[in-house]
C-alpha positions in Angstrom: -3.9 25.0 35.7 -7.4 24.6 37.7 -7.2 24.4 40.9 -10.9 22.7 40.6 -10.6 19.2 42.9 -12.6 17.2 39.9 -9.9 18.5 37.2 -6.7 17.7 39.4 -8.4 14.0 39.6 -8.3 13.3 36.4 -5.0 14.5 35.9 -3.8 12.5 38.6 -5.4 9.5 36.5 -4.1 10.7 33.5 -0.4 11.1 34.6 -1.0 7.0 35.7 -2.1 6.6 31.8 -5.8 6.0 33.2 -7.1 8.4 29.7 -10.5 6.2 29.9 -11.1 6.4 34.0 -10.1 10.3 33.0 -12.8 10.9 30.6 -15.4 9.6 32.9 -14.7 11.7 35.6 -14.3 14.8 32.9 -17.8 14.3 31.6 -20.1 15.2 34.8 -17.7 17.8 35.2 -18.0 19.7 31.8 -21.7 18.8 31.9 -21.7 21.1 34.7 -19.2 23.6 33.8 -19.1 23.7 30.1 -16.7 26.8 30.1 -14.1 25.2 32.2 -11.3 25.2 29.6 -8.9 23.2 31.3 -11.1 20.6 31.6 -11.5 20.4 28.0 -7.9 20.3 27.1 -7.4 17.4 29.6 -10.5 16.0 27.8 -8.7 16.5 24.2 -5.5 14.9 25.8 -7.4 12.0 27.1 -9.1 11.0 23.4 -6.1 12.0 21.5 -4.0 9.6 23.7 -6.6 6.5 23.2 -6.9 7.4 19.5 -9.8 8.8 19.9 -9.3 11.9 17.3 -12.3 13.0 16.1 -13.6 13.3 19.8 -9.9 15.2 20.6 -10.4 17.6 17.7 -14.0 18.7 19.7 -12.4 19.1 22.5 -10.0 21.3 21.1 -12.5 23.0 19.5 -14.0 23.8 22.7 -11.1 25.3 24.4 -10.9 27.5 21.7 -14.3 28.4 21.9 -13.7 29.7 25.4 -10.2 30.7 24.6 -9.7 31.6 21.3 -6.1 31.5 20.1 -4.7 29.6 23.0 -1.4 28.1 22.1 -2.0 25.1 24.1 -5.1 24.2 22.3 -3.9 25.0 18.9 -1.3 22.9 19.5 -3.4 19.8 20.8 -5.7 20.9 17.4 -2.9 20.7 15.4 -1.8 17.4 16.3 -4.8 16.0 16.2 -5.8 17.1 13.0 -2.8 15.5 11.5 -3.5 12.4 12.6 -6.9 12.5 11.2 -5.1 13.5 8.0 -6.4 16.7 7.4 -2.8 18.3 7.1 -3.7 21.5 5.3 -5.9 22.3 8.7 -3.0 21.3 10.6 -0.3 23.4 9.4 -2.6 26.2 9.3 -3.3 25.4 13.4 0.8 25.0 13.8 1.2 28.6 12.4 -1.5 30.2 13.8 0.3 28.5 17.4 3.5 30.0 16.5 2.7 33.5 16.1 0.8 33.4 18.9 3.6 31.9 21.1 6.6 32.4 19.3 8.5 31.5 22.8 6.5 28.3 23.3 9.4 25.6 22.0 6.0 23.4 21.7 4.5 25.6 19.3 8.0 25.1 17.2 8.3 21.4 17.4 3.8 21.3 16.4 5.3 22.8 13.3 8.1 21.0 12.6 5.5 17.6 13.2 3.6 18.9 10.3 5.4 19.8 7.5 7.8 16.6 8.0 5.3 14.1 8.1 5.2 13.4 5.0 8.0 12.7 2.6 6.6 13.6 -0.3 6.3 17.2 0.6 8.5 20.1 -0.8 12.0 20.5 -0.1 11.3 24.1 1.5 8.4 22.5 3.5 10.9 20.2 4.9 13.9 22.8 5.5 11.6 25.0 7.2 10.4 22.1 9.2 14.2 21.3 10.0 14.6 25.3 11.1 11.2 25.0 13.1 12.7 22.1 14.8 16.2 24.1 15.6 14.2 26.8 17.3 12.4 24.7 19.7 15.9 22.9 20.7 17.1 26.9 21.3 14.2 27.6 23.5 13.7 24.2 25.2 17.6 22.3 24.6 16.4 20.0 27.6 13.1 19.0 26.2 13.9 15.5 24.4 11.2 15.9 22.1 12.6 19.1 20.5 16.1 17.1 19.7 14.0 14.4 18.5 11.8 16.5 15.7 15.9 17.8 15.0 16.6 14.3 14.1 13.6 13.5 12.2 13.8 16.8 10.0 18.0 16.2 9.8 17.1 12.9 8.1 14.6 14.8 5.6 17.3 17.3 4.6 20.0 14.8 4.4 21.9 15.9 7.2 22.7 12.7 8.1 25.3 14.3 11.1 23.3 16.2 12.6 20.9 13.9 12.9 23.1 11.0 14.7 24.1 13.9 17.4 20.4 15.0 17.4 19.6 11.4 18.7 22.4 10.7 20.8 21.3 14.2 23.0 17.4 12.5 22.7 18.6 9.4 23.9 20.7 11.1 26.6 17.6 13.0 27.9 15.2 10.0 27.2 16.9 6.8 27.8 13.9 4.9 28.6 12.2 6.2 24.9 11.8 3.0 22.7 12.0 4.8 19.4 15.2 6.5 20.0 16.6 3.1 21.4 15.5 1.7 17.9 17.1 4.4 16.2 20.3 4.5 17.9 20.7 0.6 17.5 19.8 0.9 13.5 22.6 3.2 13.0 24.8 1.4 14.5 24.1 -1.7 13.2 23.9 0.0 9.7 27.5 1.4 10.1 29.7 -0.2 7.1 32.1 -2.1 9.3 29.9 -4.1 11.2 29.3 -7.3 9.8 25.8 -9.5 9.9 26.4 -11.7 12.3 27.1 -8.6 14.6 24.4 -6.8 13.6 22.2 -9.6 14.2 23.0 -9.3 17.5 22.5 -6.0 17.8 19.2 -5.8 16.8 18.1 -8.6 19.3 19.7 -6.9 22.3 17.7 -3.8 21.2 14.3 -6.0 21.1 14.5 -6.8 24.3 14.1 -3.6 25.3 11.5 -2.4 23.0 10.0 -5.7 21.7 7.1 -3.8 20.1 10.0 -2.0 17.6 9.2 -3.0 14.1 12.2 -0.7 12.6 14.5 -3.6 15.1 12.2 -6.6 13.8 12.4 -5.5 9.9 16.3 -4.8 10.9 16.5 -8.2 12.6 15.0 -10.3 9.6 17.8 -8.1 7.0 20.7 -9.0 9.1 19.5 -12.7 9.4 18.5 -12.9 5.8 22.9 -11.4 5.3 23.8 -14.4 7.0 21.6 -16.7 5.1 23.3 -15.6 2.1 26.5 -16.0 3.3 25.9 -19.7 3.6 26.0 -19.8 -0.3 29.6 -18.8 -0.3 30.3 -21.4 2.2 28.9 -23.7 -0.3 30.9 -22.7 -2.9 34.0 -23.1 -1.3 32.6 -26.8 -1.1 32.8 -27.0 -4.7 35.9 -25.0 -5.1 37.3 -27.8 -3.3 35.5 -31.1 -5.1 36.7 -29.7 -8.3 40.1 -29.3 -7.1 40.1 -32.8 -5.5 39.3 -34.5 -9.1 41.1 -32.2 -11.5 38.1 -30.2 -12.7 40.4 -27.1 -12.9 43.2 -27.4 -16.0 45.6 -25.1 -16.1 49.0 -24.3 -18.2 51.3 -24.6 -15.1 49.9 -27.9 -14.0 48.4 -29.4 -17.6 48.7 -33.1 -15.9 45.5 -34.8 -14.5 45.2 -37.3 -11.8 44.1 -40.3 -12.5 40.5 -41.3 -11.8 38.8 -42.8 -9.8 39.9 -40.7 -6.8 41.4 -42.6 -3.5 39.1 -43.6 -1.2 41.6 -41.5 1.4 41.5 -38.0 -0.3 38.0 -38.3 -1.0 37.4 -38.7 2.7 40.0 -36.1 3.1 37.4 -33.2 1.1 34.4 -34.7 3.1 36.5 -33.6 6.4 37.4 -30.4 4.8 33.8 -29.7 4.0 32.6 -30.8 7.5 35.4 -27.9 8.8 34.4 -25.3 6.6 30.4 -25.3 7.8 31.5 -26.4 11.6 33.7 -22.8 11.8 32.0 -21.0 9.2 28.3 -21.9 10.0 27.5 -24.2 13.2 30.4 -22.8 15.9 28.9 -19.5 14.9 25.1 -20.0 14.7 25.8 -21.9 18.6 27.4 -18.8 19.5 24.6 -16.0 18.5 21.8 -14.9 20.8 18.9 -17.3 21.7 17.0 -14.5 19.6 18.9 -14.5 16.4 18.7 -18.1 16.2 14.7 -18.3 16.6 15.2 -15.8 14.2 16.9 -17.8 11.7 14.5 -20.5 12.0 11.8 -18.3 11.7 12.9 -16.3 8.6 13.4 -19.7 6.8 9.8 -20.6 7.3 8.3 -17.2 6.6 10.8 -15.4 4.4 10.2 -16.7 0.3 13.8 -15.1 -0.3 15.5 -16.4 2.8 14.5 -20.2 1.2 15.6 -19.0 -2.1 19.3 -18.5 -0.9 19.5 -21.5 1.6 18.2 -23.7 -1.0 20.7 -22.5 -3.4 23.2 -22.9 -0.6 22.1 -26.8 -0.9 22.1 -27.8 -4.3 25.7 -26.2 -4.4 26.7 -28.3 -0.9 24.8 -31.4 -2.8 26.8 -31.0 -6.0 30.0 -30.7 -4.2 29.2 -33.6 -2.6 28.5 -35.9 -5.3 31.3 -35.1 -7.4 33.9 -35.7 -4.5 32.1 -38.8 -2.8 31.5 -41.1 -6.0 34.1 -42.8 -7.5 34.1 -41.1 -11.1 36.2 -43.0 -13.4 34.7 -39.7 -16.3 35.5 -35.9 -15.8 32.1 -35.5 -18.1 29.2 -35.9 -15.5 31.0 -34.0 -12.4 31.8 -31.2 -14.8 27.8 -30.7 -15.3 27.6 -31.3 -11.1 30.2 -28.5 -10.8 28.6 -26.1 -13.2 24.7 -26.8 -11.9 26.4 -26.2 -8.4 28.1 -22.9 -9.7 25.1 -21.7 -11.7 22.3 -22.4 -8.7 24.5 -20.0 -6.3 25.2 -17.4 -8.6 22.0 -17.1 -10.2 20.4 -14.5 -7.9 23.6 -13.0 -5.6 23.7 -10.2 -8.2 20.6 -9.1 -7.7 18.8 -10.4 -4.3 21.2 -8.2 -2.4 18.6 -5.6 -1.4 15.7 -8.0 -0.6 14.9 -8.3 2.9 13.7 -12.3 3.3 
Protein backbone atom coordinates (compact mmCIF):
# COMPACT_ATOMS: atom_id res chain seq x y z
CA UNK A 1 0.00 0.00 0.00
CA UNK A 2 1.31 3.81 -0.34
CA UNK A 3 2.38 5.15 2.32
CA UNK A 4 1.70 8.65 0.30
CA UNK A 5 -0.64 10.91 3.00
CA UNK A 6 -3.02 11.98 -0.11
CA UNK A 7 -3.62 8.04 -1.02
CA UNK A 8 -4.24 6.96 2.76
CA UNK A 9 -7.02 9.92 2.68
CA UNK A 10 -8.89 8.68 0.33
CA UNK A 11 -8.91 5.39 1.56
CA UNK A 12 -9.91 6.56 4.80
CA UNK A 13 -12.95 8.08 2.80
CA UNK A 14 -13.44 5.17 0.92
CA UNK A 15 -13.55 2.65 3.82
CA UNK A 16 -16.64 5.36 5.18
CA UNK A 17 -18.19 4.60 1.49
CA UNK A 18 -17.29 8.35 0.66
CA UNK A 19 -16.26 6.80 -3.37
CA UNK A 20 -17.28 10.46 -4.72
CA UNK A 21 -15.29 12.76 -1.82
CA UNK A 22 -12.53 9.80 -2.79
CA UNK A 23 -12.28 10.60 -6.36
CA UNK A 24 -11.86 14.23 -5.80
CA UNK A 25 -9.12 13.98 -3.71
CA UNK A 26 -7.53 11.11 -6.24
CA UNK A 27 -7.64 13.53 -9.09
CA UNK A 28 -4.93 16.43 -8.07
CA UNK A 29 -3.09 13.57 -6.96
CA UNK A 30 -2.69 11.50 -10.18
CA UNK A 31 -2.58 14.76 -12.01
CA UNK A 32 0.58 15.12 -10.27
CA UNK A 33 1.86 11.66 -9.98
CA UNK A 34 0.39 9.88 -12.97
CA UNK A 35 2.54 6.69 -12.13
CA UNK A 36 1.32 6.26 -8.66
CA UNK A 37 -0.42 2.84 -9.19
CA UNK A 38 -2.05 2.66 -6.09
CA UNK A 39 -3.72 5.63 -6.60
CA UNK A 40 -5.19 4.37 -9.64
CA UNK A 41 -6.52 1.15 -8.31
CA UNK A 42 -8.24 3.15 -5.45
CA UNK A 43 -9.46 5.38 -8.36
CA UNK A 44 -10.79 2.11 -10.28
CA UNK A 45 -12.43 1.01 -6.83
CA UNK A 46 -14.00 4.32 -6.39
CA UNK A 47 -15.91 4.37 -10.09
CA UNK A 48 -16.56 0.71 -10.03
CA UNK A 49 -18.36 1.10 -6.65
CA UNK A 50 -20.59 4.20 -7.91
CA UNK A 51 -21.19 2.35 -11.21
CA UNK A 52 -19.08 4.29 -12.82
CA UNK A 53 -17.53 1.34 -15.14
CA UNK A 54 -16.29 2.72 -18.09
CA UNK A 55 -14.24 5.25 -15.98
CA UNK A 56 -13.13 1.95 -13.58
CA UNK A 57 -12.07 -0.04 -16.60
CA UNK A 58 -9.38 3.22 -17.27
CA UNK A 59 -8.28 3.14 -14.26
CA UNK A 60 -7.54 -0.35 -14.41
CA UNK A 61 -6.00 0.21 -17.46
CA UNK A 62 -3.64 2.42 -15.88
CA UNK A 63 -2.38 0.31 -13.27
CA UNK A 64 -1.56 -2.04 -15.72
CA UNK A 65 0.13 0.32 -17.66
CA UNK A 66 2.58 0.95 -14.74
CA UNK A 67 2.25 -2.59 -13.63
CA UNK A 68 1.61 -4.89 -16.12
CA UNK A 69 0.16 -8.19 -15.00
CA UNK A 70 -0.75 -7.13 -11.56
CA UNK A 71 -3.20 -9.52 -10.05
CA UNK A 72 -4.95 -6.80 -8.20
CA UNK A 73 -5.67 -4.85 -11.26
CA UNK A 74 -6.59 -7.69 -13.40
CA UNK A 75 -8.94 -8.60 -11.04
CA UNK A 76 -10.59 -4.97 -10.57
CA UNK A 77 -10.35 -5.24 -14.86
CA UNK A 78 -12.05 -8.28 -14.83
CA UNK A 79 -14.91 -7.29 -12.75
CA UNK A 80 -15.45 -4.39 -14.33
CA UNK A 81 -15.53 -5.56 -17.62
CA UNK A 82 -18.27 -7.96 -16.83
CA UNK A 83 -20.37 -5.57 -15.77
CA UNK A 84 -19.99 -3.61 -18.84
CA UNK A 85 -20.78 -6.81 -20.53
CA UNK A 86 -17.91 -7.49 -22.40
CA UNK A 87 -17.53 -11.09 -20.90
CA UNK A 88 -15.14 -12.60 -23.45
CA UNK A 89 -12.57 -9.59 -22.16
CA UNK A 90 -13.39 -10.63 -18.76
CA UNK A 91 -12.70 -14.12 -18.65
CA UNK A 92 -9.66 -13.63 -20.56
CA UNK A 93 -8.63 -10.79 -17.51
CA UNK A 94 -9.80 -13.66 -14.82
CA UNK A 95 -7.26 -16.23 -16.41
CA UNK A 96 -4.65 -14.04 -17.13
CA UNK A 97 -5.15 -13.14 -12.88
CA UNK A 98 -5.03 -16.69 -12.12
CA UNK A 99 -1.92 -17.74 -13.60
CA UNK A 100 -0.41 -14.91 -12.45
CA UNK A 101 -1.47 -15.51 -8.71
CA UNK A 102 -2.56 -18.81 -8.57
CA UNK A 103 -2.44 -18.35 -4.47
CA UNK A 104 -4.61 -15.25 -4.62
CA UNK A 105 -8.19 -16.93 -3.49
CA UNK A 106 -9.37 -13.48 -5.23
CA UNK A 107 -8.05 -14.36 -8.38
CA UNK A 108 -10.18 -17.77 -7.98
CA UNK A 109 -13.48 -16.37 -6.97
CA UNK A 110 -12.78 -13.25 -10.30
CA UNK A 111 -13.09 -16.55 -12.18
CA UNK A 112 -15.62 -18.24 -10.79
CA UNK A 113 -17.80 -14.54 -11.16
CA UNK A 114 -17.30 -14.85 -14.80
CA UNK A 115 -18.03 -18.01 -16.21
CA UNK A 116 -21.25 -18.28 -13.77
CA UNK A 117 -22.81 -15.25 -14.67
CA UNK A 118 -24.71 -16.26 -17.02
CA UNK A 119 -26.89 -19.24 -17.24
CA UNK A 120 -26.90 -19.82 -20.50
CA UNK A 121 -23.32 -20.67 -20.63
CA UNK A 122 -21.84 -24.29 -21.12
CA UNK A 123 -22.10 -26.90 -18.54
CA UNK A 124 -18.07 -27.17 -18.43
CA UNK A 125 -17.96 -23.29 -18.24
CA UNK A 126 -20.15 -23.65 -15.21
CA UNK A 127 -18.26 -26.80 -13.47
CA UNK A 128 -15.14 -25.17 -13.91
CA UNK A 129 -16.60 -22.06 -12.39
CA UNK A 130 -17.93 -24.35 -9.49
CA UNK A 131 -14.06 -25.88 -9.14
CA UNK A 132 -12.69 -22.18 -9.40
CA UNK A 133 -14.95 -21.28 -6.65
CA UNK A 134 -13.73 -24.50 -4.38
CA UNK A 135 -10.15 -23.39 -4.75
CA UNK A 136 -10.66 -19.93 -3.44
CA UNK A 137 -12.67 -21.47 -0.34
CA UNK A 138 -9.22 -23.86 0.13
CA UNK A 139 -7.00 -20.84 0.01
CA UNK A 140 -9.21 -18.29 1.81
CA UNK A 141 -12.07 -20.79 3.95
CA UNK A 142 -12.60 -17.52 6.10
CA UNK A 143 -13.21 -15.15 3.33
CA UNK A 144 -17.27 -15.08 2.99
CA UNK A 145 -17.17 -14.21 -0.41
CA UNK A 146 -15.29 -17.41 -1.56
CA UNK A 147 -18.30 -19.62 0.21
CA UNK A 148 -20.62 -17.42 -1.45
CA UNK A 149 -19.28 -17.87 -5.32
CA UNK A 150 -19.44 -21.93 -3.80
CA UNK A 151 -23.04 -21.38 -3.41
CA UNK A 152 -23.79 -19.57 -6.47
CA UNK A 153 -21.79 -22.14 -8.81
CA UNK A 154 -23.50 -25.27 -6.43
CA UNK A 155 -26.82 -23.95 -7.66
CA UNK A 156 -25.54 -23.94 -11.43
CA UNK A 157 -24.42 -27.57 -11.18
CA UNK A 158 -27.33 -28.71 -9.36
CA UNK A 159 -25.73 -29.34 -6.22
CA UNK A 160 -28.34 -28.24 -4.37
CA UNK A 161 -26.45 -29.56 -0.89
CA UNK A 162 -23.63 -28.10 -1.16
CA UNK A 163 -24.96 -25.18 -1.89
CA UNK A 164 -27.32 -24.82 1.41
CA UNK A 165 -23.96 -25.59 3.57
CA UNK A 166 -22.09 -23.12 1.25
CA UNK A 167 -24.55 -20.44 2.50
CA UNK A 168 -25.04 -21.34 5.87
CA UNK A 169 -20.82 -20.94 6.36
CA UNK A 170 -21.48 -17.31 4.22
CA UNK A 171 -23.98 -16.39 6.46
CA UNK A 172 -22.01 -17.58 9.49
CA UNK A 173 -19.00 -15.32 8.36
CA UNK A 174 -21.35 -12.47 6.99
CA UNK A 175 -24.36 -12.17 9.15
CA UNK A 176 -24.98 -8.64 8.40
CA UNK A 177 -24.82 -9.59 4.21
CA UNK A 178 -28.49 -8.98 2.88
CA UNK A 179 -28.22 -11.38 0.05
CA UNK A 180 -27.25 -14.31 2.00
CA UNK A 181 -30.08 -13.35 4.59
CA UNK A 182 -32.46 -13.42 1.44
CA UNK A 183 -31.15 -16.60 0.50
CA UNK A 184 -31.15 -18.44 3.63
CA UNK A 185 -34.87 -17.26 4.30
CA UNK A 186 -35.95 -18.44 0.56
CA UNK A 187 -34.80 -21.88 1.27
CA UNK A 188 -36.37 -22.16 4.16
CA UNK A 189 -39.44 -20.86 3.32
CA UNK A 190 -39.25 -23.10 0.02
CA UNK A 191 -38.81 -26.28 2.16
CA UNK A 192 -41.90 -28.68 1.29
CA UNK A 193 -43.28 -28.75 4.79
CA UNK A 194 -43.82 -25.29 5.42
CA UNK A 195 -46.98 -24.14 4.66
CA UNK A 196 -48.08 -20.38 3.14
CA UNK A 197 -49.16 -18.87 5.87
CA UNK A 198 -45.72 -19.64 7.47
CA UNK A 199 -43.83 -18.75 4.77
CA UNK A 200 -45.58 -15.55 4.53
CA UNK A 201 -44.14 -14.83 7.61
CA UNK A 202 -41.04 -15.73 6.86
CA UNK A 203 -40.41 -13.64 4.16
CA UNK A 204 -41.67 -10.46 6.10
CA UNK A 205 -39.39 -11.12 9.04
CA UNK A 206 -36.49 -11.34 6.38
CA UNK A 207 -37.62 -7.76 4.83
CA UNK A 208 -37.18 -6.08 7.66
CA UNK A 209 -33.80 -6.73 7.60
CA UNK A 210 -33.05 -6.23 4.01
CA UNK A 211 -36.09 -4.31 2.76
CA UNK A 212 -34.38 -3.50 -0.54
CA UNK A 213 -34.47 -7.70 -1.22
CA UNK A 214 -36.50 -8.23 -4.24
CA UNK A 215 -35.86 -12.22 -4.17
CA UNK A 216 -38.01 -11.67 -0.28
CA UNK A 217 -40.58 -9.24 -2.13
CA UNK A 218 -41.20 -11.58 -5.28
CA UNK A 219 -41.11 -14.49 -2.39
CA UNK A 220 -43.51 -12.48 -0.22
CA UNK A 221 -46.19 -11.76 -3.09
CA UNK A 222 -45.97 -16.10 -3.96
CA UNK A 223 -46.66 -17.00 -0.54
CA UNK A 224 -49.54 -14.40 -0.20
CA UNK A 225 -50.84 -15.13 -3.59
CA UNK A 226 -50.83 -19.46 -1.84
CA UNK A 227 -53.04 -18.13 0.70
CA UNK A 228 -55.28 -16.26 -1.62
CA UNK A 229 -55.93 -19.44 -3.23
CA UNK A 230 -56.57 -21.21 -0.43
CA UNK A 231 -59.64 -19.03 0.16
CA UNK A 232 -61.28 -20.84 -2.79
CA UNK A 233 -61.31 -24.12 -0.97
CA UNK A 234 -62.74 -22.40 1.90
CA UNK A 235 -65.41 -21.45 -0.41
CA UNK A 236 -66.07 -24.63 -1.50
CA UNK A 237 -66.58 -26.12 1.59
CA UNK A 238 -69.40 -23.43 1.72
CA UNK A 239 -71.05 -25.13 -0.97
CA UNK A 240 -70.19 -28.62 0.03
CA UNK A 241 -72.32 -27.69 2.83
CA UNK A 242 -75.49 -25.71 1.02
CA UNK A 243 -75.82 -28.66 -1.10
CA UNK A 244 -75.83 -30.99 1.72
CA UNK A 245 -78.31 -28.73 3.63
CA UNK A 246 -80.99 -29.05 0.66
CA UNK A 247 -80.36 -32.48 -0.68
CA UNK A 248 -78.31 -31.56 -3.74
CA UNK A 249 -76.29 -34.74 -3.24
CA UNK A 250 -78.46 -38.27 -3.97
CA UNK A 251 -77.01 -41.17 -3.13
CA UNK A 252 -78.02 -45.16 -3.05
CA UNK A 253 -77.69 -45.38 0.82
CA UNK A 254 -79.77 -42.34 1.50
CA UNK A 255 -82.11 -42.17 -1.92
CA UNK A 256 -84.84 -40.10 0.28
CA UNK A 257 -85.01 -36.21 -0.08
CA UNK A 258 -86.06 -33.68 2.39
CA UNK A 259 -88.70 -31.90 1.85
CA UNK A 260 -88.40 -28.36 0.56
CA UNK A 261 -88.53 -25.50 1.42
CA UNK A 262 -85.78 -25.85 4.05
CA UNK A 263 -86.50 -24.71 7.88
CA UNK A 264 -85.89 -21.41 8.60
CA UNK A 265 -83.63 -23.13 11.69
CA UNK A 266 -81.16 -25.26 9.63
CA UNK A 267 -80.86 -22.68 7.11
CA UNK A 268 -79.60 -20.38 9.83
CA UNK A 269 -77.76 -23.37 11.09
CA UNK A 270 -75.43 -23.46 7.42
CA UNK A 271 -75.18 -19.59 7.64
CA UNK A 272 -73.41 -20.21 11.24
CA UNK A 273 -71.41 -22.95 9.83
CA UNK A 274 -70.30 -20.84 7.00
CA UNK A 275 -69.51 -17.84 9.31
CA UNK A 276 -67.16 -20.58 11.39
CA UNK A 277 -65.49 -22.00 8.55
CA UNK A 278 -64.03 -18.26 7.25
CA UNK A 279 -63.75 -16.90 11.08
CA UNK A 280 -61.08 -20.10 11.82
CA UNK A 281 -60.05 -20.66 8.43
CA UNK A 282 -59.61 -17.11 7.14
CA UNK A 283 -60.15 -13.96 9.67
CA UNK A 284 -58.55 -15.65 13.15
CA UNK A 285 -55.69 -16.37 10.86
CA UNK A 286 -55.30 -13.22 8.70
CA UNK A 287 -55.57 -11.19 12.47
CA UNK A 288 -52.91 -13.36 13.60
CA UNK A 289 -50.08 -12.77 10.63
CA UNK A 290 -47.55 -9.99 10.61
CA UNK A 291 -48.58 -6.25 10.17
CA UNK A 292 -46.49 -6.98 6.81
CA UNK A 293 -48.24 -9.92 5.38
CA UNK A 294 -51.41 -8.35 5.86
CA UNK A 295 -50.40 -4.90 3.90
CA UNK A 296 -49.27 -7.50 1.78
CA UNK A 297 -52.45 -9.13 1.14
CA UNK A 298 -54.20 -5.96 0.55
CA UNK A 299 -51.67 -4.89 -1.73
CA UNK A 300 -51.39 -8.00 -3.94
CA UNK A 301 -55.23 -7.80 -4.44
CA UNK A 302 -54.94 -4.32 -5.87
CA UNK A 303 -51.88 -4.94 -8.01
CA UNK A 304 -51.72 -8.74 -8.64
CA UNK A 305 -54.40 -9.57 -11.98
CA UNK A 306 -54.12 -13.31 -10.69
CA UNK A 307 -54.42 -12.65 -7.04
CA UNK A 308 -58.17 -10.94 -8.11
CA UNK A 309 -58.73 -13.89 -10.31
CA UNK A 310 -58.64 -16.40 -7.38
CA UNK A 311 -60.36 -14.22 -4.65
CA UNK A 312 -63.09 -13.37 -7.09
CA UNK A 313 -63.56 -16.94 -7.81
CA UNK A 314 -63.42 -17.46 -4.09
CA UNK A 315 -66.71 -15.11 -4.15
CA UNK A 316 -68.98 -16.26 -6.66
CA UNK A 317 -68.44 -19.75 -5.01
CA UNK A 318 -69.15 -18.12 -1.19
CA UNK A 319 -72.23 -16.13 -3.22
CA UNK A 320 -73.60 -19.38 -4.69
CA UNK A 321 -73.44 -21.20 -1.51
CA UNK A 322 -75.18 -18.54 -0.15
CA UNK A 323 -78.10 -18.28 -2.24
CA UNK A 324 -78.86 -21.80 -2.40
CA UNK A 325 -78.89 -22.19 1.49
CA UNK A 326 -80.58 -18.70 2.46
CA UNK A 327 -83.75 -18.72 -0.07
CA UNK A 328 -86.41 -20.75 0.59
CA UNK A 329 -86.41 -23.05 -2.62
CA UNK A 330 -89.47 -24.97 -2.83
CA UNK A 331 -87.37 -26.47 -6.68
CA UNK A 332 -83.98 -28.52 -6.54
CA UNK A 333 -83.71 -27.08 -10.43
CA UNK A 334 -82.29 -23.43 -9.91
CA UNK A 335 -79.82 -24.30 -6.75
CA UNK A 336 -78.51 -27.15 -8.83
CA UNK A 337 -77.26 -24.52 -11.58
CA UNK A 338 -76.12 -22.13 -8.31
CA UNK A 339 -74.17 -25.21 -7.08
CA UNK A 340 -72.59 -26.07 -10.38
CA UNK A 341 -71.76 -22.16 -11.45
CA UNK A 342 -70.20 -22.20 -7.82
CA UNK A 343 -68.27 -25.48 -8.53
CA UNK A 344 -67.25 -24.55 -12.04
CA UNK A 345 -65.97 -20.68 -11.12
CA UNK A 346 -63.47 -22.34 -8.37
CA UNK A 347 -62.24 -25.01 -10.34
CA UNK A 348 -61.84 -23.40 -13.53
CA UNK A 349 -58.19 -22.18 -13.14
CA UNK A 350 -56.78 -24.24 -9.77
CA UNK A 351 -55.35 -26.74 -12.30
CA UNK A 352 -53.38 -24.54 -13.86
CA UNK A 353 -52.76 -21.00 -12.01
CA UNK A 354 -50.70 -22.99 -9.52
CA UNK A 355 -47.29 -21.61 -10.77
CA UNK A 356 -48.43 -17.93 -11.29
CA UNK A 357 -47.05 -15.60 -8.94
CA UNK A 358 -50.17 -12.76 -8.49
Amino acid sequence: MSSNPVVARAGALQAADRYEESKAVLAPHLAEEPDDEWAWQMLAVAHEKLGEYELAERAATEMLRISPGHVGALIRLSGVLLRLGRRSEAREAAEEAVRRGPDAWSSHFALSEVLVAYATASAADHERAYEAACEAVRLAPHEPDAHQAVCFTAVRTQRQDVAKQALVEWLRLDPSNETAQAMYTDATANSPDVTAAKAAEMYSAGLAGAPQSPMLRNGLDHATYRLLRGTRWLALACLAAAGAMIDLFVTAKDPVLRELPVPLGNRLWVLMVMAAIWGFGALLRYHRMRTGVQLNIRSLVRRGRWARIVLGQAVVAMLCALLISQIPWTDRSVPMVLFWAGLVAALATMAYDRRKTG
